[in-house]
C-alpha positions in Angstrom: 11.2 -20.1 32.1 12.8 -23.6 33.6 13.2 -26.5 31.8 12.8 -30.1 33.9 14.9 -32.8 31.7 13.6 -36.3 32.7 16.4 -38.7 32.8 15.7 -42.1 31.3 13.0 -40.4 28.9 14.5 -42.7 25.8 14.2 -45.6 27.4 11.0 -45.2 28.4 10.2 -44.5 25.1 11.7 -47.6 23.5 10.2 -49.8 26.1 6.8 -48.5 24.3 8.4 -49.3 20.6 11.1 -48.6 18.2 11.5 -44.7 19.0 14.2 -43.6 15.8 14.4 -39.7 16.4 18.0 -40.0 16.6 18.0 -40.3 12.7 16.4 -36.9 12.2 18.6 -34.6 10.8 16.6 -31.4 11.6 16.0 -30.8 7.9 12.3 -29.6 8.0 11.6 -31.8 4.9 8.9 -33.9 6.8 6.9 -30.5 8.0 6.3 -29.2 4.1 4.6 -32.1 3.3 2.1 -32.4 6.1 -1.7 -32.0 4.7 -2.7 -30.7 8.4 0.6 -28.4 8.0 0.5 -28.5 11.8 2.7 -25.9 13.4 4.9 -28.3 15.2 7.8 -30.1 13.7 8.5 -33.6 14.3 12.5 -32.8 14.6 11.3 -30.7 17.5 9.2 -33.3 18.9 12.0 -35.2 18.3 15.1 -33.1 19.5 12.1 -32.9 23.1 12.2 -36.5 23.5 15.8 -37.1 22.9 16.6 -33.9 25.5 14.4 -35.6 28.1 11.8 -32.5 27.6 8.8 -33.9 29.0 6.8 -31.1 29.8 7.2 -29.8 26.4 6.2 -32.6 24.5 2.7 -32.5 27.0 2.7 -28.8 26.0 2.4 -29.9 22.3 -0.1 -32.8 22.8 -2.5 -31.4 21.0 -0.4 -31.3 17.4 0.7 -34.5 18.3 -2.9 -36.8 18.4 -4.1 -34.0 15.9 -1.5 -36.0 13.5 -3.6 -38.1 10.4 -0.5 -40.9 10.5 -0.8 -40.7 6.5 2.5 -41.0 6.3 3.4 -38.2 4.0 6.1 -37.0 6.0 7.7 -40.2 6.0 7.4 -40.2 2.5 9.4 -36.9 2.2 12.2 -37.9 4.9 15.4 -38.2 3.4 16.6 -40.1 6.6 14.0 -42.8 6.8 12.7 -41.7 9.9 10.0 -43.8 10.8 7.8 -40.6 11.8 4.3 -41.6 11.9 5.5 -44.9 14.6 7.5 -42.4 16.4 4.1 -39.6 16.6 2.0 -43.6 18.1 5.1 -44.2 21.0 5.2 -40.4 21.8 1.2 -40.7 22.6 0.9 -43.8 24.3 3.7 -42.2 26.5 1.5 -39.1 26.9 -1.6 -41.4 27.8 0.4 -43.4 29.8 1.6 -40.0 31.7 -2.3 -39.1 31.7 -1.8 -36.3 29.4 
């Protein structure tokens, strides 16, 4: 399977709002604490967006406007990831994209 990178896929992000996935440190603490306990990570969301993987974060659209915001995950971080404001710039980019 290919992989298209889009160059410039931060940036585009930030334009939207402050976008920190760079903080994650892949720890998985944010995806035990999720009341959906929706498949999908946010440090893979994350690790998507800071690769330039476009197609894959529309692959995963669904888990990411299925996503209550509550916070919990945030809550959990031992980063300070500001997850739930990264989960609102990743979907205006998707609506934006018309995903």
């Amino acid at each position: 399977m290919s992989v298209l990178a889009t160059a410039g896929m931060i940036r585009q992000l930030e334009a939207i709002g402050p976008f920190d996935a760079e903080a994650c440190m892949n720890c998985g603490v944010c995806s035990a604490a999720c009341p959906l306990g929706i498949d999908l990570l946010p440090r893979r969301l994350f690790r998507y967006a800071l690769l330039g993987l476009g197609d894959r974060i529309h692959d995963a659209s669904g888990p990411i406007f299925s996503c209550l915001l509550c916070r919990a995950c945030e809550a959990s971080c031992p980063a300070g990831v500001h997850i739930t404001e990264n989960v609102r710039v990743l979907r205006h980019w998707l609506l934006q994209e018309g995903s």
